[in-house]
C-alpha positions in Angstrom: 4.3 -26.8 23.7 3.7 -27.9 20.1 0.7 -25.6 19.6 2.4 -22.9 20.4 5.2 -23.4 17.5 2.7 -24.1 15.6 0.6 -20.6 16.5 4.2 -18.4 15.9 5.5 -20.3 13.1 2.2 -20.3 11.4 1.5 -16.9 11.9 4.8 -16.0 10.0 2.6 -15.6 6.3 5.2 -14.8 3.5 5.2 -11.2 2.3 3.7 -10.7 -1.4 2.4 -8.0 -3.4 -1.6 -7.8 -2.9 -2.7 -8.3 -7.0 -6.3 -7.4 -7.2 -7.9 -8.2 -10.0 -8.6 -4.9 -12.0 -12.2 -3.9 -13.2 -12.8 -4.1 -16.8 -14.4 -1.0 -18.8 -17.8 -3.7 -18.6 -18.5 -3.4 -15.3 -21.2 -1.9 -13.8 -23.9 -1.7 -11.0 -27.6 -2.9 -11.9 -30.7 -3.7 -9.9 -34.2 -4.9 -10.5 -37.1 -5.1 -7.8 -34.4 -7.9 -5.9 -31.6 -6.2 -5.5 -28.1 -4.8 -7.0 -25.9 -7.1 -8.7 -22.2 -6.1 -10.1 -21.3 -7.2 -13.8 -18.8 -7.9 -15.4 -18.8 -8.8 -18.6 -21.0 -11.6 -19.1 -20.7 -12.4 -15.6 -21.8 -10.7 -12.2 -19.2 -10.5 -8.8 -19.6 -13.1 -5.7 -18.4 -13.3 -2.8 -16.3 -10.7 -1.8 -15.7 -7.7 -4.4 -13.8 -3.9 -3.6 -15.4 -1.6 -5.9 -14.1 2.0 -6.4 -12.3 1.3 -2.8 -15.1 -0.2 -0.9 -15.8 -4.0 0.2 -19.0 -5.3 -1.0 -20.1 -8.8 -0.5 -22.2 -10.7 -3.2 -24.4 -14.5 -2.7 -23.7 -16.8 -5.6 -27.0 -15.5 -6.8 -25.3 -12.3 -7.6 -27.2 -10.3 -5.4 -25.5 -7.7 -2.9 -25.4 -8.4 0.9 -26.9 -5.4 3.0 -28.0 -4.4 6.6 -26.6 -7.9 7.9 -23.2 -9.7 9.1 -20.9 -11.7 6.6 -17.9 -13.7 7.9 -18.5 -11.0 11.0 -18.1 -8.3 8.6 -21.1 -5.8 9.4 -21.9 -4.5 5.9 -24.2 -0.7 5.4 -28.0 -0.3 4.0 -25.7 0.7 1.0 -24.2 -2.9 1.4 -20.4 -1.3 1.9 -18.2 -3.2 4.9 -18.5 -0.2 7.9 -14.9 -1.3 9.0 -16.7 -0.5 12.4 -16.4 -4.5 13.9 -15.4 -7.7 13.1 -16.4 -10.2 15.4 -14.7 -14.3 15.6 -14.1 -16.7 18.4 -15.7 -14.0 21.1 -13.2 -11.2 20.2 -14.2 -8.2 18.5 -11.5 -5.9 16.3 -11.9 -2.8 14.7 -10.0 -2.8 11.4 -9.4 0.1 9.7 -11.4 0.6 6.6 -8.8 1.6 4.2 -7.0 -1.9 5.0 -7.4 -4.6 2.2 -8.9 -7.8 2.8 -8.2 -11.2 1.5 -8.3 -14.6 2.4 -5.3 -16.8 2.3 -5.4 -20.9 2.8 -8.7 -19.8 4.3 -7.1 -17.4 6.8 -8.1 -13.6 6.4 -5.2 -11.0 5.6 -4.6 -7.5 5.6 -3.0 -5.9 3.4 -1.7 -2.2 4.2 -0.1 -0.9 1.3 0.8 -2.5 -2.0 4.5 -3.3 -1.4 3.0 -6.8 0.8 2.5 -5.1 4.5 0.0 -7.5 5.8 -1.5 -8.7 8.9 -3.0 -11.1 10.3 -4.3 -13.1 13.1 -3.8 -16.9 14.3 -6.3 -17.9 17.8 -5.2 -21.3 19.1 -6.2 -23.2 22.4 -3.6 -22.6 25.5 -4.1 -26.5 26.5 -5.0 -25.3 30.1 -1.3 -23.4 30.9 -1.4 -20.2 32.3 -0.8 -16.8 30.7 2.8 -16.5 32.2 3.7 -19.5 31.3 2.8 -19.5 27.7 4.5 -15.7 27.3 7.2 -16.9 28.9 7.5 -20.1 26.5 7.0 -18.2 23.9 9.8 -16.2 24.6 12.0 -19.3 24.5 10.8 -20.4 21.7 11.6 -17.6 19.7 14.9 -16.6 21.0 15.9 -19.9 20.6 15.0 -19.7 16.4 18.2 -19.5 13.9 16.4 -17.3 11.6 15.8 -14.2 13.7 17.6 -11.2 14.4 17.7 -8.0 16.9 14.9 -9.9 18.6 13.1 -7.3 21.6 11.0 -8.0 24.0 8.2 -6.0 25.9 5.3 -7.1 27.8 2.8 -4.2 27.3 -1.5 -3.3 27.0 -3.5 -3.0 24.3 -7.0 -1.8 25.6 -6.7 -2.5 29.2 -5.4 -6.4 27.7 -2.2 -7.8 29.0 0.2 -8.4 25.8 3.4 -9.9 24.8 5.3 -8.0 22.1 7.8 -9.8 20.0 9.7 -7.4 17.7 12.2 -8.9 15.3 13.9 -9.2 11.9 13.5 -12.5 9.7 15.0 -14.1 6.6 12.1 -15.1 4.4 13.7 -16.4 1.1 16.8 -14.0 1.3 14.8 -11.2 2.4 14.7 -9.6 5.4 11.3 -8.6 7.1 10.7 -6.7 10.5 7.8 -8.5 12.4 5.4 -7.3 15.1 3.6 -9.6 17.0 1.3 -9.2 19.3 -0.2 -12.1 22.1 -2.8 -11.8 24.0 -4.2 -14.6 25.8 -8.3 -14.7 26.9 -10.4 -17.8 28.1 -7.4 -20.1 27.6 -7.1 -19.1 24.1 -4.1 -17.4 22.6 -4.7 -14.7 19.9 -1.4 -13.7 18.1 -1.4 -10.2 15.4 1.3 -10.1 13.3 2.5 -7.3 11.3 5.0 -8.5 8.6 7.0 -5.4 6.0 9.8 -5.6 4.2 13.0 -4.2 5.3 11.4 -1.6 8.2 7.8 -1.3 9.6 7.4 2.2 9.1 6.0 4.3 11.9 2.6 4.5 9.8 1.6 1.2 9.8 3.3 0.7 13.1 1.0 4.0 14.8 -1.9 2.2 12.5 -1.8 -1.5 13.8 -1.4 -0.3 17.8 -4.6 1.4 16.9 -6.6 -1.6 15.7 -5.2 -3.5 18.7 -6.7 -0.9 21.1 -10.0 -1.6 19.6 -9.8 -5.5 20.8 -12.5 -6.4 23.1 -13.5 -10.1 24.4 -16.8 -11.2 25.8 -16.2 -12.8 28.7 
């Protein structure tokens, strides 16, 4: 099963520090009979923008998104990201709110805290085999990797959803990282969560990521 390497090796995002860039003295909030805008500078914010620890999302005109869906992002009258649902690929997650998003190689990341506790999710076709047989090959697969440790095991549910949970410790440039990750399988599609922190996953963001997999919901 290539794609499925592929789907747990390329899930496996190397743990950095989130560095957001920090708003200048300059900035401010302005509007006219359009719209707000954000400057800064002699410049105004696109695309996304987290202002005074809310995510705002801006059109290259400058303008502020509001009362509508970006990237499935459902954004406030005030133009804030509700953190109520995300929706991609017909699966619908609940993220929590004080989570930081960025994008990464064009893959969307989570970032926890500021030591580099991320997650993240990789959806990849199940080329027609069954959900036993892909949790059990992805079991082989991954005990049978050199760079993992004190690898367990559990087949558990998340909202009513049949999972496979992979719990291990891996090398990642001479430092270790306990990983969580999370399969689910729907409509022939795999959808794997990882949570990645260095050294332990703390039972914070441990207690936090069970509870944004209990919010997953497909439409069938």
């Amino acid at each position: 099963m290539v794609k499925l390497k592929k789907l747990i090796a390329g899930s496996l995002i190397a743990v950095s520090v989130l560095a957001l860039t920090p708003i200048g003295a300059s900035a401010e909030w302005k509007n006219n009979s359009t719209g707000w805008w954000y400057t800064e500078g002699d410049s105004y914010s696109t695309g996304w923008k987290k202002i005074e620890g809310k995510w705002y999302y801006f059109y290259a005109s400058g303008y502020m998104a509001k009362n509508t869906v970006i990237d499935g992002y459902i954004l406030s009258n005030n133009g804030d990201w509700t953190g109520l649902e995300t929706k991609s690929d017909k699966i619908s997650v609940s993220y929590p709110s004080n989570w930081t998003k960025t994008t990464l190689k064009g893959d969307d990341i989570y970032y926890l805290d500021n030591q580099g506790t991320n997650v993240n999710l990789v959806i990849d076709g199940m080329e027609g085999y069954s959900e036993e047989v892909y949790f059990n090959s992805a079991e082989t697969y991954i005990k049978n990797r050199s760079d993992i440790n004190n690898l367990q095991i559990k087949e558990r549910k998340f909202n009513n959803n049949n999972a496979l949970t992979l719990n291990y410790f891996h090398n990642i440039n001479g430092m270790d990282v306990q990983v969580e990750q999370v399969m689910i399988c729907n409509s022939n599609k795999a959808y794997l969560f990882t949570l990645m922190q260095r050294g332990k996953i703390s039972d914070e963001n441990m207690t936090s990521f069970e509870s944004m997999l209990n919010t997953i919901k497909f439409a069938y």
